[in-house]
Each structure stands twice: as C-alpha cells, then as structure tokens.
C-alpha distance (Angstrom), angle and dihedral (degrees) to the residues before:
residue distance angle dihedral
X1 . . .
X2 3.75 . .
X3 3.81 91.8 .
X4 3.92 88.1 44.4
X5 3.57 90.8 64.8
X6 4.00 96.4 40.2
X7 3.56 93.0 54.8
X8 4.16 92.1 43.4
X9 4.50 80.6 45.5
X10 3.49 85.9 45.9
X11 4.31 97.4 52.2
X12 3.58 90.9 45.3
X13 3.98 97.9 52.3
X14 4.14 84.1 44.8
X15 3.58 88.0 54.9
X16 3.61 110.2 45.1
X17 4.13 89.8 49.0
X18 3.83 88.8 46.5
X19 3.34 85.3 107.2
X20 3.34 96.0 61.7
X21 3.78 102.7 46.6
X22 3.44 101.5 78.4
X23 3.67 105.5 -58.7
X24 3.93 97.9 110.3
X25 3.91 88.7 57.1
X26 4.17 97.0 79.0
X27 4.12 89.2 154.4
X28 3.80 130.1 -124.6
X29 3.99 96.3 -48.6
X30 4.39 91.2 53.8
X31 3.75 131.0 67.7
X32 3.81 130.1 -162.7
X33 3.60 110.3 -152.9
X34 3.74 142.4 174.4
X35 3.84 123.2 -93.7
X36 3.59 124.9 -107.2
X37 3.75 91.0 14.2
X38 3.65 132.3 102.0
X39 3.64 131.9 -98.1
X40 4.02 140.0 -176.3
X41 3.82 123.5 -153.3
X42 3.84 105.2 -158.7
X43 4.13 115.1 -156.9
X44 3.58 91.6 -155.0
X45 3.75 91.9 70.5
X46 3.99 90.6 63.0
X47 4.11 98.5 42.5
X48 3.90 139.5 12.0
X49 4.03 99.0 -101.5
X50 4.13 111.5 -165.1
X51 3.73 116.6 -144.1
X52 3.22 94.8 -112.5
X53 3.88 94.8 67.0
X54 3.63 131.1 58.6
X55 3.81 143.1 -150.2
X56 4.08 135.4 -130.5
X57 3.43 124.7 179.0
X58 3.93 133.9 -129.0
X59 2.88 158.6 -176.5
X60 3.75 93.3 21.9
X61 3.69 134.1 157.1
X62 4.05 111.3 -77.6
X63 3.67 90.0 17.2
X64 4.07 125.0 106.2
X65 4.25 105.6 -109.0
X66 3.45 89.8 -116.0
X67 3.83 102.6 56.8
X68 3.61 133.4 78.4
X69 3.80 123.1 -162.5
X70 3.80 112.4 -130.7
X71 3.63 132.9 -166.2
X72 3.89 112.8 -53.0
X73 3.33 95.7 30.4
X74 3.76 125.7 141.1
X75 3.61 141.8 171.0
X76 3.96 156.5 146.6
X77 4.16 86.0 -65.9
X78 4.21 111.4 11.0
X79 3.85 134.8 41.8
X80 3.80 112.7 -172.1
X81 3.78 114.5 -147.2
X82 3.95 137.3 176.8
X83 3.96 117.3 -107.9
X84 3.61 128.3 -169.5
X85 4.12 96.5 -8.0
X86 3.73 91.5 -55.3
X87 4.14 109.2 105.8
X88 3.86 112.9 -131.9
X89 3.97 97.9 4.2
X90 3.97 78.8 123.1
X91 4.15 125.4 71.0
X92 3.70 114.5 -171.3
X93 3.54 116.7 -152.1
X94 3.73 107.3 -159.9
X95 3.93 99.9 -163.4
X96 3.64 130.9 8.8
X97 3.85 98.4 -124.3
X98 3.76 128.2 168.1
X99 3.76 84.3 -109.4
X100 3.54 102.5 62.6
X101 3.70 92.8 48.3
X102 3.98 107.5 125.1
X103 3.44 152.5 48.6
X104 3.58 129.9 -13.7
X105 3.90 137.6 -161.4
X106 3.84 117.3 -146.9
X107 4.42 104.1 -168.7
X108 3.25 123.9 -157.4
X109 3.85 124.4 -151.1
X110 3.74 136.6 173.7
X111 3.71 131.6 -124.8
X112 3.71 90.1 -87.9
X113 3.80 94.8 48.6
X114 3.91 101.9 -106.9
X115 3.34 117.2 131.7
X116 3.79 123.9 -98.0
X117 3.60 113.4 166.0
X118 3.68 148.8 -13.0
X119 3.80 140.9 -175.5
X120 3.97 140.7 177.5
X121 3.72 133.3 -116.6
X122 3.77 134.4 -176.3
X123 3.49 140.3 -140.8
X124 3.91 125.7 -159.4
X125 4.06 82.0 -31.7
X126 4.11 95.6 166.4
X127 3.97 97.7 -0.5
X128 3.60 150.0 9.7
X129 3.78 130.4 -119.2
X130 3.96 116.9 -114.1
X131 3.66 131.1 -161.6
X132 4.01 89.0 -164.3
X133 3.87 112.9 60.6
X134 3.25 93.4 -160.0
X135 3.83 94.0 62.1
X136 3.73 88.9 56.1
X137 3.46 89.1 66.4
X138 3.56 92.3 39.7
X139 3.57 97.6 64.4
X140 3.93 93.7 38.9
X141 4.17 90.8 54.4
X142 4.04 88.5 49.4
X143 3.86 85.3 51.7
X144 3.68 94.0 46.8
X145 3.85 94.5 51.9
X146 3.26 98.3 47.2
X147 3.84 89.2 49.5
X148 3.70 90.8 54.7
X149 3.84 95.9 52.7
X150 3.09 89.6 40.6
X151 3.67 91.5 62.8
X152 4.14 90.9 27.6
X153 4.04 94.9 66.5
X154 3.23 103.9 60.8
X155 3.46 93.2 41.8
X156 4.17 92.4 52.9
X157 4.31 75.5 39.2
X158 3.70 90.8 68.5
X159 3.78 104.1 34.9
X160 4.05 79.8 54.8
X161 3.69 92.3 56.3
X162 3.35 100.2 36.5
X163 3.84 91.8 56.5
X164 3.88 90.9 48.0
X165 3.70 86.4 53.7
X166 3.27 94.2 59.9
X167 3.62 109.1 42.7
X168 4.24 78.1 57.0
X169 3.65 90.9 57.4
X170 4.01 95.2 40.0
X171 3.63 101.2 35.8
X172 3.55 98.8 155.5
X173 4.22 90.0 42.7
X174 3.73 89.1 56.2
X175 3.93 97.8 49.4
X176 4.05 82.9 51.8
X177 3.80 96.6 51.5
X178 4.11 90.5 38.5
X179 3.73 93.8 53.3
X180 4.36 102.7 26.3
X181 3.79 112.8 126.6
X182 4.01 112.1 -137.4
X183 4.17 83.3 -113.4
X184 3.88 93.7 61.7
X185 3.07 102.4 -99.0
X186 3.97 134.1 119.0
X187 3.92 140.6 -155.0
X188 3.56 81.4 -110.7
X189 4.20 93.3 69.1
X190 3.66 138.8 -92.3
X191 4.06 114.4 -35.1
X192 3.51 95.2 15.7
X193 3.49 87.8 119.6
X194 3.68 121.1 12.0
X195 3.98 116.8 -165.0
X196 3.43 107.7 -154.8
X197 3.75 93.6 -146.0
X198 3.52 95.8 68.3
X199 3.86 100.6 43.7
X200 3.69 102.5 118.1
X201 3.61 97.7 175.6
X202 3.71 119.6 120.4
C-alpha cells in the first residue's frame, strides 16, 4: 500500500511540473500563447516567399481537411491577411480557444498555381502560455487529481466487489468476522470462534 501511494505521489508531482520539464520549449516551428487573446502565425518566418507567389493555409484546426483558407478569408476563428507583398503569408487567429489548439499547414504556390512549398506550425500543441505562474500550476494540479481518481475508483471499485464476493461465497465466515469480540468470542456463544492469540489456557 505504501508503494501504491508513492507511485500515485510520485505521478502527481510529475504532472504538475510538466510544464516545466521541457514542454514550454516547442522549437522555432511551435508557439505558446495566451488564452483568449489573439495570435498571427506568419509563413514568411519559416521560408523565403517571392512576391510573385502566394500562401493558403490547411489543414488547420476548425477547418474541414480538405480546405485551405486563402487570402480574404474570414471567419468565427481565422482572418487571412497579406504581409510583406505576398497575399495570405499571414493567418490571424482571433482568439486562442481550446479549439484552435494544433497544427497548422502554411502552402506555398507559384504564380501559375503549382505547388512550391509548404511547412507546419503549432499553436498551444502540448501547453498553453500563462502570464500568472500560479495558474500554471493551477491547471496542472486539477489535471493531476482528476488523473488519480480517475485511476483510484476503479481500484476502490474492485476491492468493493471483491469483498462482496466473498462474504457470498463464505457466508457463515463473514457473519463470524462481522460480529467476533477481540476476546474470542462471538454473538453466536462461547467457542464459536476461538482466536488462538488469546487462549491462555495451559
């Protein structure tokens, strides 16, 4: 039991630092941000892009597979703008939302519409950013609770049921055990049940 509960001490202490052990580091091609605040991925940033080419984007989070956004386009979550002479090289996320957490496809075509290049971003792909440090650890301790009883009830399920089982296959053992005194003796009358750690006799 004592290693049950190290392990379980152990998973939530891994869990609420996760942040800290390497998870805010995604690398050039992912971005933390803050929630319910806007955010722009640029493709420019990842590749040279010529003027004479231009960039849509998909898939992206929200968005069917098949699609990709082009320049112009706006909606509930994305607004797709020009940036520095090349149209679309810029996605505007309005709000960071749970939802648009993920990956995202920046295309790049030529003039002629052939394909020329393409790379990935990310957005808040295993964690968010936070301008509160305490609300980091906030949101990892609700996680790490919820793991553990998540794991704890079926556990305390199956001890439950196991001891119910039992007392059906040993009635008359489980009347005994409910009703033995700590001197031996049971409701049922002297030597009923005899511990052998209180017989004094000789």
């Amino acid at each position: 039991m004592d290693m049950l509960w190290t392990s379980l001490l152990m998973g939530m202490v891994a869990l609420v630092s996760g942040v800290e052990l390497g998870v805010s580091h995604e690398g050039d091609w992912a971005y933390q941000w803050y929630p319910d605040e806007p955010f722009s991925f640029e493709c420019q940033k990842a590749m040279l892009i010529n003027s004479n080419q231009y960039v849509t984007w998909g898939p992206i989070p929200m968005v069917e597979t098949h699609m990709e956004l082009k320049n112009g386009t706006v909606n509930n979550y994305y607004e797709v703008r020009s940036k520095g002479g090349v149209g679309g090289a810029e996605l505007y996320v309005k709000k960071v939302l749970p939802e648009v957490h993920g990956v995202y496809v920046c295309n790049v075509y030529n003039e002629d519409t052939t394909p020329y290049n393409k790379t990935i971003f990310a957005l808040n792909l295993r964690d968010q950013r936070y301008r509160v440090l305490g609300d980091k650890y906030k949101h990892n301790v609700v996680v790490a609770v919820i793991s553990t009883a998540v794991f704890l009830v079926p556990l305390i399920t199956l001890c439950i049921l196991h001891r119910f089982r039992w007392e059906a296959r040993n009635p008359e053992e489980a009347v005994k055990r409910k009703y033995a005194y700590a001197d031996g003796t049971s409701l049922e009358g002297n030597g009923a049940y005899m511990n052998p750690a209180f017989n004094t006799q000789l």
